[in-house]
C-alpha positions as CSV (number, residue, x, y, z in Angstrom):
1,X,199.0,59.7,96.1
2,X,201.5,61.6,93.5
3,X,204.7,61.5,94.7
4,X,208.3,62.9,93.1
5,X,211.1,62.0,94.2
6,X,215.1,63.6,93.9
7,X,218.1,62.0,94.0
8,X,221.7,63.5,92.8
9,X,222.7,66.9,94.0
10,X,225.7,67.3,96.5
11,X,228.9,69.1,96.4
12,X,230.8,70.1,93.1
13,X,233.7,72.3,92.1
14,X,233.5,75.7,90.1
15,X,233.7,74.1,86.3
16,X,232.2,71.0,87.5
17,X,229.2,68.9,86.5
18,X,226.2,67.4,88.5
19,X,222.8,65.5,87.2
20,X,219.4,65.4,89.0
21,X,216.8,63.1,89.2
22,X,213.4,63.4,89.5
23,X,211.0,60.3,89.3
24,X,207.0,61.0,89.3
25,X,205.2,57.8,91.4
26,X,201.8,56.6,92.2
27,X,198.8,56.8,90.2
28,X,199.2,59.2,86.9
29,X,197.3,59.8,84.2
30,X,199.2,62.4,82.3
31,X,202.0,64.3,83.2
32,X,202.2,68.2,81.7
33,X,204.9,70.3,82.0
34,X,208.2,69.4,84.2
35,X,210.6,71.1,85.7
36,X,213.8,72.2,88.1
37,X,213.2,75.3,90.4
38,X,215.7,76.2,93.1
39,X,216.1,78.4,96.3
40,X,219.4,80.1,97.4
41,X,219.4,81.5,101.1
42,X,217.5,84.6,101.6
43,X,216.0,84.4,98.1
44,X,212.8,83.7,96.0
45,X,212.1,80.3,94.2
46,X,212.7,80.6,90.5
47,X,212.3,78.5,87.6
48,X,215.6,77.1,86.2
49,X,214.7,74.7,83.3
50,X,211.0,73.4,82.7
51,X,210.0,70.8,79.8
52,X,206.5,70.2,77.8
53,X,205.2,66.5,77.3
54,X,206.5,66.7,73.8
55,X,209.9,68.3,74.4
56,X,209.7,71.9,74.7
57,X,212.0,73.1,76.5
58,X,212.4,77.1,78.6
59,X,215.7,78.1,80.8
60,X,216.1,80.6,83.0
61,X,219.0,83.1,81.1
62,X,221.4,82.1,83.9
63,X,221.8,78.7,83.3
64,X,221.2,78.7,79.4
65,X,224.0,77.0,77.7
66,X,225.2,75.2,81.0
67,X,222.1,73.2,81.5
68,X,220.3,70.8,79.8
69,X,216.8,69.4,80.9
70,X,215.2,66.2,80.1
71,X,212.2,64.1,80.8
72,X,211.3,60.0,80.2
73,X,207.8,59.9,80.0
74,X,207.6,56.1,79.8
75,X,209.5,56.3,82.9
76,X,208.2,59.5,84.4
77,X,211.0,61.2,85.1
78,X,213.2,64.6,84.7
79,X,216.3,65.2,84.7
80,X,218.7,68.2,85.1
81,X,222.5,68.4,83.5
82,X,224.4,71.1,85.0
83,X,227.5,72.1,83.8
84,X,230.0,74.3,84.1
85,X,228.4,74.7,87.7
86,X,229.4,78.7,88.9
87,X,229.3,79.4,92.9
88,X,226.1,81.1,92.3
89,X,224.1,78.2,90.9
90,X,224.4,77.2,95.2
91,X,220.8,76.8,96.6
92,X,218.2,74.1,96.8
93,X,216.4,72.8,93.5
94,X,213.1,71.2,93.7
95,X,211.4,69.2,91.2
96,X,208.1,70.4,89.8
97,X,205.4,68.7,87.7
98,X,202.0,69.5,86.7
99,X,200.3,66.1,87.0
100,X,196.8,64.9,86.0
101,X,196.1,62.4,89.2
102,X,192.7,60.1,90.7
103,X,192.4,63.6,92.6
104,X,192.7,65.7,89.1
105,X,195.7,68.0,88.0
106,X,197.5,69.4,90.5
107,X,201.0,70.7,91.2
108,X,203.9,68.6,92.4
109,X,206.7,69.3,94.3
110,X,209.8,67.3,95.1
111,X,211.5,67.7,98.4
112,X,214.1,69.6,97.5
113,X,218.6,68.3,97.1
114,X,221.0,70.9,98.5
115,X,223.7,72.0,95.3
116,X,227.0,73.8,96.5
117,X,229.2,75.2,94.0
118,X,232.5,75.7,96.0
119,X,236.3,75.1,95.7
C-alpha cells in the first residue's frame, strides 16, 4: 500500500515563508512525476508546482518566482518552498505523485495541510 504523507503547512504572515513535506511510503518501484496541488474554498483543485524524476520542473504562473519545488528520490520525497506567501495563496495543498506500485502506476494523493496567509 502507497502511501504519501504531509507535514509543514500552518499559519504565516503576508511576506512570510513556509516548506512542505511530502514523503512517498510502502512498496515503490518508480516514482514519475511529483507535485503540490491546492484547493481554496469554493474553488477547483489546481496544480501549483509539479517535478519529473530527473528535475523538471512546471509552476503554475501565480506562484512562479515565490516558489520553489523539490524532490529526493533516494528518500522519496517533495518538497514545496513558498515565499513571499500573498493572502491568496490560502487553501489546502495536497501532495500528488504518479507512482509505479505491486498494484501498477497509479495516482497518489496526500491528505491534504491547511495554508493561511493572514496578518
Amino acid at each position: 500500500q502507497v502511501q504519501l504523507v504531509e507535514s509543514g503547512g500552518g499559519l504565516a504572515q503576508p511576506g512570510g515563508s513556509l516548506r512542505l513535506s511530502c514523503a512517498a511510503s510502502g512498496t515503490i518501484v518508480a516514482i514519475y512525476v511529483m507535485g503540490w496541488y491546492r484547493q481554496a474554498p469554493g474553488k477547483q483543485r489546481e496544480l501549483v508546482a509539479r517535478i519529473t524524476s530527473v528535475g523538471s520542473t512546471n509552476y503554475a504562473d501565480s506562484v512562479k518566482g515565490r516558489f520553489t519545488i523539490s524532490r529526493d528520490n533516494a528518500k522519496n520525497t517533495v518538497a514545496l518552498q513558498m515565499n513571499s506567501l500573498k493572502p491568496e495563496d490560502t487553501a489546502v495543498y495536497y501532495c500528488h505523485a504518479d507512482i509505479w506500485g505491486t498494484a501498477g502506476r497509479s495516482d497518489y494523493w496526500g491528505q491534504g495541510t491547511q495554508v493561511t496567509v493572514s496578518s
